[in-house]
C-alpha positions as CSV (number, residue, x, y, z in Angstrom):
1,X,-7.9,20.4,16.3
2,X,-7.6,16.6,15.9
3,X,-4.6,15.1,17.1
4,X,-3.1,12.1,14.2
5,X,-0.4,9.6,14.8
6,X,1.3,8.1,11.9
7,X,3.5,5.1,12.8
8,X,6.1,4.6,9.9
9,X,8.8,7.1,8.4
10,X,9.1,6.2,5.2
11,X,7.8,8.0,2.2
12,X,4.3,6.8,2.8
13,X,3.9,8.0,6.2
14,X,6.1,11.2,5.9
15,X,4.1,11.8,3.1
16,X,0.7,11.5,4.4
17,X,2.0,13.8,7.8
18,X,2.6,16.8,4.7
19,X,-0.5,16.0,3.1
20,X,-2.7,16.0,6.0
21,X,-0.9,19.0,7.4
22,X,-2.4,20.9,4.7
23,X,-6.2,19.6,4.5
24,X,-9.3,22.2,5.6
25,X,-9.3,21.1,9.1
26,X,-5.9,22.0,11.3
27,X,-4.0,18.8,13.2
28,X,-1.5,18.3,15.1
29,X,0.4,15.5,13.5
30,X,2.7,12.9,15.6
31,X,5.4,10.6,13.2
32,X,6.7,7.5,14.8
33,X,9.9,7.1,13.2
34,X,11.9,3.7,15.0
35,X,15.3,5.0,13.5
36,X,16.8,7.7,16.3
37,X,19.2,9.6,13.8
38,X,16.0,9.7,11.0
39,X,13.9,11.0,13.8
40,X,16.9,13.8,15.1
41,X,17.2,14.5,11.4
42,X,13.3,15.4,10.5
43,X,13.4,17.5,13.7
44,X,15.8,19.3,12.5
45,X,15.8,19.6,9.0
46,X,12.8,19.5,8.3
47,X,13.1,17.3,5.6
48,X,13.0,13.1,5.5
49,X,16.2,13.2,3.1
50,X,16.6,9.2,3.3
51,X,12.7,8.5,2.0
52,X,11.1,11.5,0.7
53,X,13.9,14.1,-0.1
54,X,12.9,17.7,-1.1
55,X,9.5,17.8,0.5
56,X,9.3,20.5,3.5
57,X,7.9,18.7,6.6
58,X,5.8,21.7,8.4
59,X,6.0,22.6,11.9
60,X,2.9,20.6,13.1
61,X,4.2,17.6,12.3
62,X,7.2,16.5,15.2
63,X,8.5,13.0,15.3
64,X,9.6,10.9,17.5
65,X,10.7,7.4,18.4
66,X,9.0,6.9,21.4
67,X,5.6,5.0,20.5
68,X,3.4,6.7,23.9
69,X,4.9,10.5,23.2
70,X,3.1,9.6,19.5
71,X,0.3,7.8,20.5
72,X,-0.8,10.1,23.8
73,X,-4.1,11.7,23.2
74,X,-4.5,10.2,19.7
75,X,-8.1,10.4,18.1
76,X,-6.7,9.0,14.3
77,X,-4.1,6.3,14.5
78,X,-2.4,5.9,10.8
79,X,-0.9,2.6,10.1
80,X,2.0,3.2,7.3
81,X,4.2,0.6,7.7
82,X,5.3,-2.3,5.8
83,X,2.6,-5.3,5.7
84,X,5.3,-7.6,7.2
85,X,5.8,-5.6,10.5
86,X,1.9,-3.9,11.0
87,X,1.1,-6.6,13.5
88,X,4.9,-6.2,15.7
89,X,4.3,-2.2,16.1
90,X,0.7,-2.2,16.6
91,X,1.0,-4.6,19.7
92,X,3.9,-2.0,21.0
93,X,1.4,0.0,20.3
94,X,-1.5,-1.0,22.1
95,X,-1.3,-0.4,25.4
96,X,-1.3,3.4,24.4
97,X,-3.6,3.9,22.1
98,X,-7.3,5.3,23.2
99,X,-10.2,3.6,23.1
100,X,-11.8,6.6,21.4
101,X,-9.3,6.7,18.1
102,X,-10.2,5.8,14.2
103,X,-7.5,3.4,12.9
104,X,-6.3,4.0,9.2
105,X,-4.6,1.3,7.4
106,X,-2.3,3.1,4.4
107,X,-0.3,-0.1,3.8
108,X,-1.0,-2.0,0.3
109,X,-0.7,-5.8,1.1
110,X,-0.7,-9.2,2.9
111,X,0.7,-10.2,6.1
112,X,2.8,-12.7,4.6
113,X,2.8,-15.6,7.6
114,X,-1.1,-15.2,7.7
115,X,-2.1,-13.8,4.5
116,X,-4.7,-11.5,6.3
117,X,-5.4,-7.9,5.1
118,X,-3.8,-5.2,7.1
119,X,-7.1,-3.8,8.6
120,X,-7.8,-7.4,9.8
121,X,-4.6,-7.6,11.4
122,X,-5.0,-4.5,12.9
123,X,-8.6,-5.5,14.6
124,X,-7.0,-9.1,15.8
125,X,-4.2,-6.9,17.4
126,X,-6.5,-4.1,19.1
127,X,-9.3,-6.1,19.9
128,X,-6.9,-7.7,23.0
129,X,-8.5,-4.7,24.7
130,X,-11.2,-3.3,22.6
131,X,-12.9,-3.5,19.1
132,X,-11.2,-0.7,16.9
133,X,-12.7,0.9,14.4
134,X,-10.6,0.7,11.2
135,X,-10.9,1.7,8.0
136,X,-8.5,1.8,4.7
137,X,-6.6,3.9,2.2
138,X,-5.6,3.0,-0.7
139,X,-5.6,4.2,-4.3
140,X,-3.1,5.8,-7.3
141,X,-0.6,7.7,-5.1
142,X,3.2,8.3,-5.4
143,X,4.4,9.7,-1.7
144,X,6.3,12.2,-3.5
145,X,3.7,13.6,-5.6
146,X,1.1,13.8,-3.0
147,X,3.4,16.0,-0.6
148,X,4.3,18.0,-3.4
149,X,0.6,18.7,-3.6
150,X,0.3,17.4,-7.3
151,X,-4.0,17.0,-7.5
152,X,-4.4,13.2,-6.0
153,X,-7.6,11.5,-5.7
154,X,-7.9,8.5,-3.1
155,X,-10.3,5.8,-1.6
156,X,-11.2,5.9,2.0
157,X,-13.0,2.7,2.6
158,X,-15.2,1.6,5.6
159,X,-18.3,-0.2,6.4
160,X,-18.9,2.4,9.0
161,X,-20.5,5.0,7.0
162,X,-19.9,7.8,10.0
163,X,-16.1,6.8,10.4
164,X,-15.6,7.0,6.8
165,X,-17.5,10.5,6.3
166,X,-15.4,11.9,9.4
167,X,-12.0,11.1,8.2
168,X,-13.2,12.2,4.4
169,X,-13.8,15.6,6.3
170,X,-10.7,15.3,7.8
171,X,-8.4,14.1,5.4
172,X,-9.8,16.4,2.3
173,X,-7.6,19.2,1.3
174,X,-7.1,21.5,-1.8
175,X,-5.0,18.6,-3.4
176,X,-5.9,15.6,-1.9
177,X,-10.0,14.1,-2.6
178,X,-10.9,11.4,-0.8
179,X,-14.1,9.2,-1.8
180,X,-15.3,6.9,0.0
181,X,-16.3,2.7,-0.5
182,X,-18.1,0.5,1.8
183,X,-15.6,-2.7,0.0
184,X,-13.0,-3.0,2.0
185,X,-12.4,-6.4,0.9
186,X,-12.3,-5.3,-2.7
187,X,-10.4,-2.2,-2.0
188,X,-7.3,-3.8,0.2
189,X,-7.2,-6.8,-2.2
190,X,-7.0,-4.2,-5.1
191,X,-4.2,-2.6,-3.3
192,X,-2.0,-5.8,-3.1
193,X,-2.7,-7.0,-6.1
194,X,-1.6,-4.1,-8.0
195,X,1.9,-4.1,-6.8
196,X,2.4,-7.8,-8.3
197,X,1.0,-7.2,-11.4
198,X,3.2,-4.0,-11.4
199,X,6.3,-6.6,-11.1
200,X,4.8,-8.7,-14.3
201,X,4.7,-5.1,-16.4
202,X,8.1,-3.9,-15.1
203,X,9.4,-7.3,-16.3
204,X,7.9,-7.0,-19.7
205,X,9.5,-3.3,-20.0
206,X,12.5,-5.0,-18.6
207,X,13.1,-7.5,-21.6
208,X,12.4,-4.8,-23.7
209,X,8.7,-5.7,-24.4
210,X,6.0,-2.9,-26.3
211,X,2.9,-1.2,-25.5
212,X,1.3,-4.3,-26.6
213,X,2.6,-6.9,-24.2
214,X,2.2,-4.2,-21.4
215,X,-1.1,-3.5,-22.3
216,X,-2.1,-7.3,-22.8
217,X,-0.5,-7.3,-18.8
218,X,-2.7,-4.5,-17.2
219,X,-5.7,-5.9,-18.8
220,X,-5.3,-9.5,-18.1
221,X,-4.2,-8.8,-14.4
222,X,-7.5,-6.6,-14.0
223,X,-9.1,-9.8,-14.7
224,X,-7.3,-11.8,-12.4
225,X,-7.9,-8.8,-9.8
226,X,-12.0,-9.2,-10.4
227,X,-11.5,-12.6,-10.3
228,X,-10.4,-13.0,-6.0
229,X,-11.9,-10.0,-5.0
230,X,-15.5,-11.3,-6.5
231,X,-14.4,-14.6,-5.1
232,X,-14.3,-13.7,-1.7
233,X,-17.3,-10.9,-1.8
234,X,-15.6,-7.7,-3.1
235,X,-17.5,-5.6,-5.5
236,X,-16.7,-5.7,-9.4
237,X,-17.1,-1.8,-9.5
238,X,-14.4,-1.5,-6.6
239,X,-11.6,-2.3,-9.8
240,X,-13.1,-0.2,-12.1
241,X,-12.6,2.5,-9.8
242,X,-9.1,4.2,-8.1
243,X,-8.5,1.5,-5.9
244,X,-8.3,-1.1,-8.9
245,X,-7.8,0.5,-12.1
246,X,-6.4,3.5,-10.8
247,X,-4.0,2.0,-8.8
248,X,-3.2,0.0,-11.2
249,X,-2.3,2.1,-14.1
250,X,-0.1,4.6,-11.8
251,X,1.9,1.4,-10.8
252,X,2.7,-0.5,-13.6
253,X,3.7,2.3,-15.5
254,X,5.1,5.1,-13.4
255,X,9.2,5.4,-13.0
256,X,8.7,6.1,-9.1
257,X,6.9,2.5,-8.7
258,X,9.0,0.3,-6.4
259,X,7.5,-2.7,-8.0
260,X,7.8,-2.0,-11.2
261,X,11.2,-1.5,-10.5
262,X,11.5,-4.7,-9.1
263,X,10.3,-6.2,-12.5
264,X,11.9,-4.3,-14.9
265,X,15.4,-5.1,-13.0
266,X,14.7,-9.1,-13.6
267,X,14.2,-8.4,-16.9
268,X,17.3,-6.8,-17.1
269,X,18.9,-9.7,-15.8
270,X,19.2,-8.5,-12.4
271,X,19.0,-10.6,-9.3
272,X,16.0,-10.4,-6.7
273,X,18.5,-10.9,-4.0
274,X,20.6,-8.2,-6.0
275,X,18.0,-5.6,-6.4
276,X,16.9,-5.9,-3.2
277,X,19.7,-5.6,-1.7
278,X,20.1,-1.5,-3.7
279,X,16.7,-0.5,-2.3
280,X,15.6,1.8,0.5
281,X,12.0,1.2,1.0
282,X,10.1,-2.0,0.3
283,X,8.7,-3.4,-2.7
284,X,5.0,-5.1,-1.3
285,X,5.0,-7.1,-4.1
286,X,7.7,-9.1,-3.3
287,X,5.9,-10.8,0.0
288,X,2.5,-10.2,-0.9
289,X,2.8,-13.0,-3.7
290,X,2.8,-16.3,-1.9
291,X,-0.2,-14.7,0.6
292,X,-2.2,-14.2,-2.7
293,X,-1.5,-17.4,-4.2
294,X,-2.7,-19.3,-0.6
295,X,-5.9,-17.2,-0.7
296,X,-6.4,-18.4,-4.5
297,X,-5.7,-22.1,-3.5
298,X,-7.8,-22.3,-0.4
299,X,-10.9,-20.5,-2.5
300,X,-10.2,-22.7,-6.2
301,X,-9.4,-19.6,-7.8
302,X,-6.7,-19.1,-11.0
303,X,-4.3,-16.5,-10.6
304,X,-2.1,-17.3,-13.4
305,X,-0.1,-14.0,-13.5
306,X,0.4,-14.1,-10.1
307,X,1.4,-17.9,-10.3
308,X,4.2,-16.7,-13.2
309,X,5.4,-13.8,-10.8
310,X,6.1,-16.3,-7.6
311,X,7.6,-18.6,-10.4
312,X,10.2,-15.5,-11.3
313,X,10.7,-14.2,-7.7
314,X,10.9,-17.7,-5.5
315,X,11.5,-20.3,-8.4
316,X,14.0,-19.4,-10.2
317,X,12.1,-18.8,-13.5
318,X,13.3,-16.9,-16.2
319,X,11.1,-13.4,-16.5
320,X,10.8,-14.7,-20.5
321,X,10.0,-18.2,-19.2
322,X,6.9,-16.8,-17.3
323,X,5.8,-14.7,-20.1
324,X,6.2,-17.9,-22.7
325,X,3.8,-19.9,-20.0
326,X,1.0,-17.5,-19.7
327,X,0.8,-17.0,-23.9
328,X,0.6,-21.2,-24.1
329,X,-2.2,-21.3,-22.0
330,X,-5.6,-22.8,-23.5
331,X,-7.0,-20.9,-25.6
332,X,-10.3,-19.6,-24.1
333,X,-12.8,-16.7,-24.6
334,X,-13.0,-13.4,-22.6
C-alpha cells in the first residue's frame, strides 16, 4: 500500500484524494488542507462542502493541516495548489519530504514572478536537499466529474519512463486512464495556455458571440498553443492530444470552467476586480497571462490572443475592443 500526500484542499486536490482512493492499487491518502475549520469539516463530514460539495470523501483519505503528519512516510508527493503559492508550501514542505518520493505536479500554470513551469519550480525548491523526481498531470478534467467517477482520460508526463509507468500503475482506476508523454514542456505549457484561451471564448460567449466566433477562437489559440510550445522544444503532437486539444475543448466550453467564467463575466460587462472578488477557487488564467507573454517576448514569439486577453484583464480594454484587434490583423495564410 503506497502512502500519497496531496498538498491543497480545493477541488483539484480533494478530487484527485477520491479518485485515487478508488484506482486498482489500495493507498492510504494524506490531504494537506491550510484552513483548520475546512480540515475539522472533511474529518467529519466527509464531504469538502466549500470546494467540491456532494462528493463522499472515503475513509482512507484523512486531512490535516499539519504539513509533517501529511508528508511522514510519503512515497508520491501531489502538488495541487495554486501556481502562485507551489513554491511557498513546497519549501514548508521540504524538510519532510523523503528522499525516496515521486513528485506530481496537478497544477495548470506559471509561477507568475518567474514565469517557470510548476515542475521546475518544484525541482529548484527540492533540489536544496536532493534532486526530485517530478513528473506532471494535466489534461480535460473537471474535479467534480472525475470524483463522481464520470470516465476521464489524463496525461501523466515524465522524461523518466519508470516514474511515469509506476504512477500510471498507480493512478489507473475503472474511471480514470492515464497515458503517458515524455513532453513535459509541451504538456505543462498546454495546460496554461488553455485556461487563457478559455477566458478569450468565455468573452466571446459573453458578448453574446456564435459558434463561429468561438470556433474561429479554439482554433486560432491551438495555433498560438503549437506556436511556444514548438518554440521552446515541445512536441506538435503533444496539442493534438488531451493535454492540448483536449484540455482545451473541455475548457472553453464547459459551464464548470473557472476561466471561462472569468471571460464570459467581462463580456457581460462585469468587472475583473468584481468577479474575482464572487469566486471561491482561482481562475489560472488570470496570472498565468503576463508569465506567457514574457516567455513569448524573450523567445520572438506572437501570441496575439494571449496579447488581447492581458489587454482585457490588466489594460483596461474592452472584451469587444480585443476581439476588433485580432480580426484587423494582416491578412495572412494558414
Amino acid at each position: 500500500m503506497s502512502r500519497i500526500a496531496i498538498l491543497g484542499g480545493g477541488s483539484w486536490g480533494t478530487g484527485l484524494a477520491v479518485v485515487f482512493s478508488s484506482s486498482r492499487r489500495q493507498h492510504d491518502i494524506r490531504l494537506w488542507v491550510r484552513d483548520s475549520s475546512l480540515a475539522e469539516s472533511l474529518e467529519q463530514e466527509r464531504e469538502n462542502k466549500k470546494y467540491l460539495p456532494g462528493v463522499s470523501i472515503p475513509a482512507c483519505v484523512k486531512a490535516s493541516t499539519k504539513l509533517e503528519e501529511v508528508l511522514h512516510e510519503a512515497q508520491i508527493v501531489v502538488g495541487a495548489v495554486p501556481s502562485a503559492h507551489t513554491r511557498s508550501i513546497f519549501a514548508l514542505a521540504l524538510p519532510n519530504v523523503s528522499r525516496d518520493a515521486a513528485f506530481l505536479s496537478a497544477t495548470k500554470g506559471l509561477e507568475p514572478a518567474t514565469h517557470l513551469r510548476m515542475s521546475e519550480v518544484i525541482s529548484q525548491v527540492i533540489n536544496a536537499r536532493f534532486v526530485p523526481s517530478v513528473a506532471v498531470l494535466s489534461g480535460p478534467s473537471f474535479a467534480a466529474e472525475a470524483a463522481q467517477g464520470h470516465p476521464t482520460a489524463v496525461v501523466l508526463a515524465s522524461q523518466d519512463a519508470a516514474l511515469g509507468a509506476f504512477l500510471q500503475e498507480e493512478f489507473s482506476g475503472p474511471t480514470f486512464r492515464l497515458y503517458t508523454n515524455d513532453d513535459v514542456l509541451g504538456v505543462e505549457l498546454a495546460g496554461a495556455m488553455k485556461n487563457v484561451m478559455a477566458i478569450a471564448a468565455g468573452a466571446c460567449q459573453g458578448l453574446g458571440l456564435g459558434a463561429n466566433s468561438v470556433a474561429a477562437l479554439i482554433t486560432r489559440g491551438l495555433a498560438e498553443m503549437a506556436r511556444l510550445v514548438m518554440a521552446l522544444g515541445g512536441k506538435p503532437e503533444t496539442l493534438s492530444g488531451l493535454a492540448g486539444m483536449g484540455d482545451l475543448i473541455l475548457t472553453c466550453y464547459g459551464t464548470q470552467s473557472r476561466n471561462r467564467h472569468v471571460g464570459f463575466e467581462l463580456g457581460q460587462g462585469r468587472s475583473l476586480t468584481e468577479i474575482l472578488a464572487g469566486m471561491t477557487m482561482v481562475a489560472e488564467g488570470v496570472g498565468t497571462t503576463a508569465a506567457l507573454l514574457a516567455l513569448a517576448r524573450e523567445n520572438r514569439i506572437e501570441l496575439p490572443i494571449t496579447q488581447q486577453v492581458h489587454s482585457i484583464l490588466h489594460l483596461g480594454n474592452s472584451p469587444r475592443e480585443a476581439i476588433r484587434a485580432i480580426m484587423e490583423r494582416p491578412l495572412k495564410r494558414e
